[in-house]
DRENLUM-429360 format. One record per residue (C-alpha): x, y, z; residue number from 0. Coordinates in nm, 4 decimals, m for minus. Layout:
<pts>
PT, u, v, w, i
PT, X, Y, Z, NUM .
...
</pts>
This chain:
<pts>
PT, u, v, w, i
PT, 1.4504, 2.7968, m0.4070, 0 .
PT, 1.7056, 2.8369, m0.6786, 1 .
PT, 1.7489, 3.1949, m0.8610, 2 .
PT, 1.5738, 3.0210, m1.2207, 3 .
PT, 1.2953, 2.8185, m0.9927, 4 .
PT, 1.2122, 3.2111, m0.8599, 5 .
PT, 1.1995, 3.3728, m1.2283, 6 .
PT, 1.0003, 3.0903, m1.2963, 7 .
PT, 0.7744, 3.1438, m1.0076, 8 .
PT, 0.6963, 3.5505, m1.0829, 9 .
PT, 0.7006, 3.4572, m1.4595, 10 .
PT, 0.4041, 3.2264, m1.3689, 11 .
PT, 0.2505, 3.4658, m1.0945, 12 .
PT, 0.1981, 3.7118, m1.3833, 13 .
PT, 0.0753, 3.5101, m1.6549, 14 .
PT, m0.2280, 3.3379, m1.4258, 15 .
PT, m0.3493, 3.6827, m1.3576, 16 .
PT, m0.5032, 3.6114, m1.7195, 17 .
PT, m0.3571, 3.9227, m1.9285, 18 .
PT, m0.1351, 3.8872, m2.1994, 19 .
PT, 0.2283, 4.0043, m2.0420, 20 .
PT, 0.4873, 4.1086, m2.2565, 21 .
PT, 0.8839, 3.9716, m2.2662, 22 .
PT, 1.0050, 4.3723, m2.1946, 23 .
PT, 0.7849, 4.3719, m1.9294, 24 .
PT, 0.8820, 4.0885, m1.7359, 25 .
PT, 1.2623, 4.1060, m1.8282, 26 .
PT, 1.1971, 4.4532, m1.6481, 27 .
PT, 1.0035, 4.3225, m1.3315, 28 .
PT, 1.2750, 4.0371, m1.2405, 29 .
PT, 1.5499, 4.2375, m1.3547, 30 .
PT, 1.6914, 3.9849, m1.6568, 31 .
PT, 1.7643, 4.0047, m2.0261, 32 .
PT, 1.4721, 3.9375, m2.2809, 33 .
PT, 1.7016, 3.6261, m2.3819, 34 .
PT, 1.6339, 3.5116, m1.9949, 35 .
PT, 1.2713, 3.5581, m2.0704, 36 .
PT, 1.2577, 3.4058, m2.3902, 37 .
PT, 1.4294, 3.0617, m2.2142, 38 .
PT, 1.2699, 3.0258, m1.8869, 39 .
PT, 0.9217, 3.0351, m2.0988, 40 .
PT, 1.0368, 2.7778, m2.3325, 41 .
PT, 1.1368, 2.5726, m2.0260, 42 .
PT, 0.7620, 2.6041, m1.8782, 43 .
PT, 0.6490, 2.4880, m2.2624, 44 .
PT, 0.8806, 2.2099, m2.1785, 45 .
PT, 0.7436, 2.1218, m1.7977, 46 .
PT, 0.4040, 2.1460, m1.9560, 47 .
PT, 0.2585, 2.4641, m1.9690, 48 .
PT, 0.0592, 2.5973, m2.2668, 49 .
PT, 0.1485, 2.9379, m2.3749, 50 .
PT, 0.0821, 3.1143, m2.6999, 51 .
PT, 0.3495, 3.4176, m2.7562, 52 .
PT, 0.2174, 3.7186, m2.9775, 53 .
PT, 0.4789, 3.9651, m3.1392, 54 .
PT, 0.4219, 4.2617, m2.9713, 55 .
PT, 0.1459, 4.1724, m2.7773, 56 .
PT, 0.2993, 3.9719, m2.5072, 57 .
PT, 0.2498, 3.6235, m2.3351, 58 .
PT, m0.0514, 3.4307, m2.2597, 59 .
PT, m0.1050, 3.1186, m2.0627, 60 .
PT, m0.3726, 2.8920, m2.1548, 61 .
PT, m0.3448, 2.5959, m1.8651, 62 .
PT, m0.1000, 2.4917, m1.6450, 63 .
PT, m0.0390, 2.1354, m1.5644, 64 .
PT, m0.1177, 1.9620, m1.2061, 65 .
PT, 0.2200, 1.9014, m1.1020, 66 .
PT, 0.3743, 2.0242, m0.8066, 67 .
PT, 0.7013, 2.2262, m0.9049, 68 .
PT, 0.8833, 2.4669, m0.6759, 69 .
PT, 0.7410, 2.7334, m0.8509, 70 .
PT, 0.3545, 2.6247, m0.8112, 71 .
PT, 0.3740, 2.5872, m0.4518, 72 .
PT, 0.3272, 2.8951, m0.1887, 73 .
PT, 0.5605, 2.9197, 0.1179, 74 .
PT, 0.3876, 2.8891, 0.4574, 75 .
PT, 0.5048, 2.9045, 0.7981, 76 .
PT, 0.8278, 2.7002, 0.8054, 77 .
PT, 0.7661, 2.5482, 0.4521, 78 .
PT, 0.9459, 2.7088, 0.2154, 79 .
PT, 1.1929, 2.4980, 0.0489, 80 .
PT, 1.0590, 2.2589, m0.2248, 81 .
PT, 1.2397, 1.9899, m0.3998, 82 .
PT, 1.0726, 1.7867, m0.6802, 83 .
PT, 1.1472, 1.4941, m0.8970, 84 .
PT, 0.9461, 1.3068, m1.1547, 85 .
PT, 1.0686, 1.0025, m0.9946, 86 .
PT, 1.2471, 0.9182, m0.6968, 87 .
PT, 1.3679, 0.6137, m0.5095, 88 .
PT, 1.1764, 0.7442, m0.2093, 89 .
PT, 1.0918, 1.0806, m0.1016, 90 .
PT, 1.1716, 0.9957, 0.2674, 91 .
PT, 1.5139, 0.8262, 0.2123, 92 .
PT, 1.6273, 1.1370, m0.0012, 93 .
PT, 1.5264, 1.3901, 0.2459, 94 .
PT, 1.6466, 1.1548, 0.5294, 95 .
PT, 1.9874, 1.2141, 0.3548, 96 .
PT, 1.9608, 1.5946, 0.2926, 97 .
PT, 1.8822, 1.6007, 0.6886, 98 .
PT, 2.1781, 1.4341, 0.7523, 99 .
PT, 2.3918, 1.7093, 0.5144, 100 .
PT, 2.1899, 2.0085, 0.7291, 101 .
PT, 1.9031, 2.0800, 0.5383, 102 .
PT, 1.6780, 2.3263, 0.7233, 103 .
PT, 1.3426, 2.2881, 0.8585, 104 .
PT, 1.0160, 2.3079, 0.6886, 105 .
PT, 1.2155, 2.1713, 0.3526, 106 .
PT, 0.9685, 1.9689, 0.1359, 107 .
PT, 1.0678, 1.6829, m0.1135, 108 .
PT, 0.7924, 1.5815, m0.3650, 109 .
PT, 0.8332, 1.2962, m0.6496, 110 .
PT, 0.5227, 1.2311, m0.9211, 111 .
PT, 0.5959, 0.8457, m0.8403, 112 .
PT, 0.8548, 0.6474, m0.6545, 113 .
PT, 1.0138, 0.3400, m0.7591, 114 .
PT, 1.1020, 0.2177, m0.4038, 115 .
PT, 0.8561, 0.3816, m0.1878, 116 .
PT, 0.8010, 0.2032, 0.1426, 117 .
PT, 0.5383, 0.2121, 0.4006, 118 .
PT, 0.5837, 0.0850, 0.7765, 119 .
PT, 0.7744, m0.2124, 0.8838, 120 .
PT, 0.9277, m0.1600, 0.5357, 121 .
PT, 0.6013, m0.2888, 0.3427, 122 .
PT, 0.6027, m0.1565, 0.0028, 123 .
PT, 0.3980, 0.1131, m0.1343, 124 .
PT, 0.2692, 0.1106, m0.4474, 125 .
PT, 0.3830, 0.4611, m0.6331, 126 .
PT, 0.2483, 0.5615, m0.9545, 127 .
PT, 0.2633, 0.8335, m1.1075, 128 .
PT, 0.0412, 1.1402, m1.0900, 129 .
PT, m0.0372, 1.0920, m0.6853, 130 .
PT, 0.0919, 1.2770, m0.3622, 131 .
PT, 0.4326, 1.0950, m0.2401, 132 .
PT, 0.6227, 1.4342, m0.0251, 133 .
PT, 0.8345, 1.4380, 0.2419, 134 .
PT, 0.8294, 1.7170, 0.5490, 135 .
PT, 1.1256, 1.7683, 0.7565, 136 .
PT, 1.0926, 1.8719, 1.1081, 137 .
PT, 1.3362, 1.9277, 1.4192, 138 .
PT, 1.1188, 1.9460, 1.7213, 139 .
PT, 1.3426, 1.9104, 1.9732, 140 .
PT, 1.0759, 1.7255, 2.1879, 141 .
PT, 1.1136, 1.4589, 2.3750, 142 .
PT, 1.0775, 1.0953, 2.2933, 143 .
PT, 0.7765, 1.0634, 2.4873, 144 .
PT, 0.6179, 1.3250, 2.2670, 145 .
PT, 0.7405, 1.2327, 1.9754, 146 .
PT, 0.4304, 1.0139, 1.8782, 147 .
PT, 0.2634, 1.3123, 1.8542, 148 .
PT, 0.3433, 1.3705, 1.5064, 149 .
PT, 0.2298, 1.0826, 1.3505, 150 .
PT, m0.1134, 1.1983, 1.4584, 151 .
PT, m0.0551, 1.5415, 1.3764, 152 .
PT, 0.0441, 1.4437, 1.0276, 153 .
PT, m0.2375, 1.1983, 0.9549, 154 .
PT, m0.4878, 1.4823, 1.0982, 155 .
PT, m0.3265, 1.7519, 0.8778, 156 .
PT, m0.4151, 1.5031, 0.5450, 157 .
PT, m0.7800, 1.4296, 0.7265, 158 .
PT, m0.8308, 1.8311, 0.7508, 159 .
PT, m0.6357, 1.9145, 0.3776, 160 .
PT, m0.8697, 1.6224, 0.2478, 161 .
PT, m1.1934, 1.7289, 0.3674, 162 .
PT, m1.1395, 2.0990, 0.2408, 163 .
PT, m1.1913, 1.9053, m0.1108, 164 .
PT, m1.5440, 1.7167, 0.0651, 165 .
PT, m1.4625, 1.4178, 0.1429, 166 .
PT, m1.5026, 1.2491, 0.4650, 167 .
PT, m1.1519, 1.0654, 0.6298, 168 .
PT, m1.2101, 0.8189, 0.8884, 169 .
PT, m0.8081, 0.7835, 1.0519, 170 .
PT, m0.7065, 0.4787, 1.1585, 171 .
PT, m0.4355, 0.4640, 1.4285, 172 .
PT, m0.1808, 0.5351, 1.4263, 173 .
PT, m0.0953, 0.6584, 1.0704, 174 .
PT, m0.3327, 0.5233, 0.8360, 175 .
PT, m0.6216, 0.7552, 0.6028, 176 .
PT, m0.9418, 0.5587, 0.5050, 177 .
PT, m1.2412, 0.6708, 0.3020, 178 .
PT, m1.5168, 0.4040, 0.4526, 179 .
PT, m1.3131, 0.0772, 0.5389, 180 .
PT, m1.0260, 0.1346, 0.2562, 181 .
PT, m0.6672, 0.2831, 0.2818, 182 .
PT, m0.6527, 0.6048, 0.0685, 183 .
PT, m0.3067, 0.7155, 0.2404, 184 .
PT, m0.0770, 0.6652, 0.5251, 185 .
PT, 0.1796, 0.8112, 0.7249, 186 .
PT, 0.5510, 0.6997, 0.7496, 187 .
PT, 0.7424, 0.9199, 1.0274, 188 .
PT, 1.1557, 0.8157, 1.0667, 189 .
PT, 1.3186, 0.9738, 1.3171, 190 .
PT, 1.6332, 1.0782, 1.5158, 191 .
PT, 1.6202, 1.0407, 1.8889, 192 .
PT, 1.9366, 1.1673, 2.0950, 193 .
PT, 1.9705, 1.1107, 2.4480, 194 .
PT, 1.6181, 1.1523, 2.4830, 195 .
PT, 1.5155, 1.4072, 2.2470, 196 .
PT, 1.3795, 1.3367, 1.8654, 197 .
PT, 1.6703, 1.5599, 1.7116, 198 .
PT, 1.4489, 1.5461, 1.3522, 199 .
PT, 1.1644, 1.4124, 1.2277, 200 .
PT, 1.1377, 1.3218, 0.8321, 201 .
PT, 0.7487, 1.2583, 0.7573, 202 .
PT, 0.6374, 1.0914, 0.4550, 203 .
PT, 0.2712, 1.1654, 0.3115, 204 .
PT, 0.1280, 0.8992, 0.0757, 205 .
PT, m0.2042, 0.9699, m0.1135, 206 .
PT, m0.3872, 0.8118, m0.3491, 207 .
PT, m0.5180, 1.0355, m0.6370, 208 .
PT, m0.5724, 0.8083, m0.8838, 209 .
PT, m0.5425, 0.4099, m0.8801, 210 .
PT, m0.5509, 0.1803, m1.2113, 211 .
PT, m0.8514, m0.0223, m1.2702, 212 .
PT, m0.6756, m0.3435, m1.2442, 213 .
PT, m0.5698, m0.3575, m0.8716, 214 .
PT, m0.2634, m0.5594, m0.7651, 215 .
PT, m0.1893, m0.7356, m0.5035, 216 .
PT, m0.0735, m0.3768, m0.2917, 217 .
PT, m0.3610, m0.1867, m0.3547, 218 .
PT, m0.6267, m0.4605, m0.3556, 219 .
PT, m0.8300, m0.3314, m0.0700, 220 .
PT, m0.7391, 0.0447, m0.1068, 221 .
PT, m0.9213, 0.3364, m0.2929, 222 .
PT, m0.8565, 0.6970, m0.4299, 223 .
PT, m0.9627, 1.0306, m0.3965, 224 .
PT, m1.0747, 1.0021, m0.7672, 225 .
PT, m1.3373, 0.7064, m0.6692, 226 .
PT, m1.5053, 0.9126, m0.3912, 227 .
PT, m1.5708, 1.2230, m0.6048, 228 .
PT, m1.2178, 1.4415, m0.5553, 229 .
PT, m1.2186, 1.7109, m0.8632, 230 .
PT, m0.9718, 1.9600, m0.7349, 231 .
PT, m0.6089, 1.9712, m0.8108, 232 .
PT, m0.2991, 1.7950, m0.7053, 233 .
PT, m0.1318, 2.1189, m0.6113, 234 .
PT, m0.3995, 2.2550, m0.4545, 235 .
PT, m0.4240, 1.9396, m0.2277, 236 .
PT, m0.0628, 1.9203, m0.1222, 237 .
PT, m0.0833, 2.3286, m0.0059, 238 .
PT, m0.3990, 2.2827, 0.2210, 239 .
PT, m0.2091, 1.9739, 0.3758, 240 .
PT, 0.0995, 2.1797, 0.4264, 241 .
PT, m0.0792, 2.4619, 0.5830, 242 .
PT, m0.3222, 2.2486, 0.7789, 243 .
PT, 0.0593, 2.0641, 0.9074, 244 .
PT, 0.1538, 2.3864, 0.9821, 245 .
PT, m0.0898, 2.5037, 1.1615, 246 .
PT, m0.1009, 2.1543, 1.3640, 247 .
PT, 0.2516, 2.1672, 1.4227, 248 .
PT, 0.2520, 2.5328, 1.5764, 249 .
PT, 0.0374, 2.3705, 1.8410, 250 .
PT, 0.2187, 2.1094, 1.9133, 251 .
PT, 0.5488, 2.3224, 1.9523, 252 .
PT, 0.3585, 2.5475, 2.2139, 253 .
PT, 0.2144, 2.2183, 2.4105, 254 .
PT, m0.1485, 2.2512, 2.2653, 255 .
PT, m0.1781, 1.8574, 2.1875, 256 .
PT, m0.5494, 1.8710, 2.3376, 257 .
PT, m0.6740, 2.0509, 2.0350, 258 .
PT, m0.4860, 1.8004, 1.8166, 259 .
PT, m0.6118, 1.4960, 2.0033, 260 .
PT, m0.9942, 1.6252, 1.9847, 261 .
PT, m1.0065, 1.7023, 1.6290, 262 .
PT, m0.7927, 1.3011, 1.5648, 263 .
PT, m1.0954, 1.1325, 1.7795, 264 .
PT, m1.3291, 1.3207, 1.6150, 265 .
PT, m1.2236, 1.1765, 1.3112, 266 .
PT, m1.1295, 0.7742, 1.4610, 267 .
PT, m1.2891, 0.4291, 1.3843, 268 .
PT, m1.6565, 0.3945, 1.5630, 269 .
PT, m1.6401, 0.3675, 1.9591, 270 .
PT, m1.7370, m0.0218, 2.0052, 271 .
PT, m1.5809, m0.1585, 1.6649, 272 .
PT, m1.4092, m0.4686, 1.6800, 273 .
PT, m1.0288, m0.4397, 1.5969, 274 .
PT, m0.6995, m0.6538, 1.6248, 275 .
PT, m0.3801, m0.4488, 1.7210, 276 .
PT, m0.0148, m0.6055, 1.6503, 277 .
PT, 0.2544, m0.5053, 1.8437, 278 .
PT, 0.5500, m0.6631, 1.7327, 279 .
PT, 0.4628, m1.0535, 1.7719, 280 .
PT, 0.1995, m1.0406, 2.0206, 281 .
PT, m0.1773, m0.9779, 1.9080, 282 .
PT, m0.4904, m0.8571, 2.0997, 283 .
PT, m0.7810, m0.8602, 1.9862, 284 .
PT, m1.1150, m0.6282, 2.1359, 285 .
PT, m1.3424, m0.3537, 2.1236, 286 .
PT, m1.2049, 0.0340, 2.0247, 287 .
PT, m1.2384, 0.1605, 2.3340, 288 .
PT, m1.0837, 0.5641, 2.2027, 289 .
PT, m0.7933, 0.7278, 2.2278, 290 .
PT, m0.5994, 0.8235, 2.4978, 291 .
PT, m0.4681, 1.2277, 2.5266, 292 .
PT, m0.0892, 1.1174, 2.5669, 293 .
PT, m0.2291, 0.9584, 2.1938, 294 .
PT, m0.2271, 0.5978, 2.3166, 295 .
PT, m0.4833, 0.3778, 2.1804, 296 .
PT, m0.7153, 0.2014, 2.4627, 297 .
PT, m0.8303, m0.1261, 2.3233, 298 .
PT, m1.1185, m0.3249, 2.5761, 299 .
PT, m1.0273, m0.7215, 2.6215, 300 .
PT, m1.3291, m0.7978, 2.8017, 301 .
PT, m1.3037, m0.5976, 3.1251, 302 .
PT, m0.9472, m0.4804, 3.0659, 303 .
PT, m0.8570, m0.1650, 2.8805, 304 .
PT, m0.5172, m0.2581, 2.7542, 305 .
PT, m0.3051, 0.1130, 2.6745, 306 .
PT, m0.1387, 0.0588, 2.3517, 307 .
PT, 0.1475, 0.3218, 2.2356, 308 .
PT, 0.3208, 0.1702, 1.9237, 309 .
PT, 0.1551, m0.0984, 1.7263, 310 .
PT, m0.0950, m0.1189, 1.4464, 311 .
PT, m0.4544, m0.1565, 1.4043, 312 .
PT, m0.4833, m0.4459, 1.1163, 313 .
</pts>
């Protein structure tokens, strides 16, 4: 985090606490000039915050807006460097880049909308403003066996960050989020694989907060957290993911995938259900017969079980 994103932070820290806090006193507590003061809280006026200063009597903040600036969000674990942009090409190809330069582990790139944000296969995915479009950047060091792994971990990480607000997330392998039998979010993982081992790992996390009325042809058959009765915050939201990612991720470092795998059939289309699974050109079509704990899906044609690894459910 830069220097003014950190005065911006503690200025922010203090004012929530709900008491009016004076310019001496925080030019005091971060070790600046009053003038320093005086522009960092114009420049939180600016990003959208309402505060009322007093003469004398100091600062007070009135509400903060839902948008998830360096500043708002908490470090955890690994994650503790947080980019954001109001818009963004796409959060993945930025950090992809940034990876590329060195960028360490655990950094996080967030946009409020994207203007060429992609899904698999390099659909498109509709990006407006005022949802979740972030970017996580891991280096496992795994192999590429395991690598899969993490596209499960991620989606589960959303399920469990989701369901902290109530509401129930069916996942549908391998990557995509549903709310009864529509997309609310999906997974896009791009990696790095080097002589057998996935070097780095750039996850993108799309979520649908809020959808317009008139549905195009994208987001005809997809749904929002706002339709199924979501009141909480944007901020809020993207921190229980991270920490739920986290958490997930810790396990997976130290080989614990069986607690991962549990928790992602526990939360996986209805044993029985009739599904059709591309992979590449071919298609088979069957029964959902579960999921596998390497995190293969096992799809019954007939009497065969066929043991899919990469593919999609359509």
């Amino acid at each position: 985090m830069k220097r003014s994103e950190e005065y911006l932070r503690r200025i922010v820290e203090e004012l929530k606490k709900g008491n009016r806090v004076s310019g001496e006193f925080l030019a005091e507590a971060l070790q600046i000039s009053r003038t320093q003061v005086w522009k960092s809280i114009n420049k939180l006026k600016r990003a959208g915050y309402l505060i009322k200063g007093m003469r004398r009597s100091g600062y007070l903040l009135y509400s903060s807006p839902d948008i998830p600036y360096p500043w708002e969000m908490k470090s955890f674990g690994r994650f503790k460097n947080f980019i954001y942009f109001e818009s963004i090409d796409s959060t993945n190809t930025y950090l992809f880049s940034l990876a590329k330069k060195g960028a360490e582990e655990g950094t996080v790139v967030i946009a409020n909308s994207q203007t060429a944000g992609r899904g698999r296969y390099g659909r498109k995915w509709f990006s407006p403003e005022g949802n979740i479009f972030m970017s996580l950047l891991l280096k496992p060091g795994c192999s590429a066996e395991k690598g899969g792994f993490i596209t499960l971990l991620s989606g589960l990480a959303c399920a469990m960050g989701i369901e902290k607000f109530g509401i129930k997330i069916t996942l549908k392998w391998p990557n995509d989020l549903l709310i009864g039998l529509k997309k609310v979010g999906g997974i896009l993982c791009e990696s790095v694989v080097e002589n057998g081992i996935v070097s780095l790992v750039v996850v993108g996390i799309g979520i649908n907060i809020y959808l317009p009325k008139r549905r195009n042809e994208l987001i005809e058959n997809a749904t929002s957290l706002t339709e199924n009765g979501f009141k909480g915050r944007r901020v809020e939201l993207i921190q229980k993911i991270i920490e739920e990612f986290e958490t997930l991720y810790e396990k997976f470092l130290k080989g614990d995938t069986h607690f991962i795998i549990e928790e992602y059939k526990r939360r996986t289309l209805p044993y029985g259900e009739r599904i059709t699974v591309k992979i590449g050109e071919r298609i088979i079509k069957g029964k959902f017969a579960g999921i596998e704990n390497d995190g293969s899906l096992l799809i019954m044609d007939g009497e065969k079980i066929n043991k899919i690894y990469t593919g999609e459910v359509l």
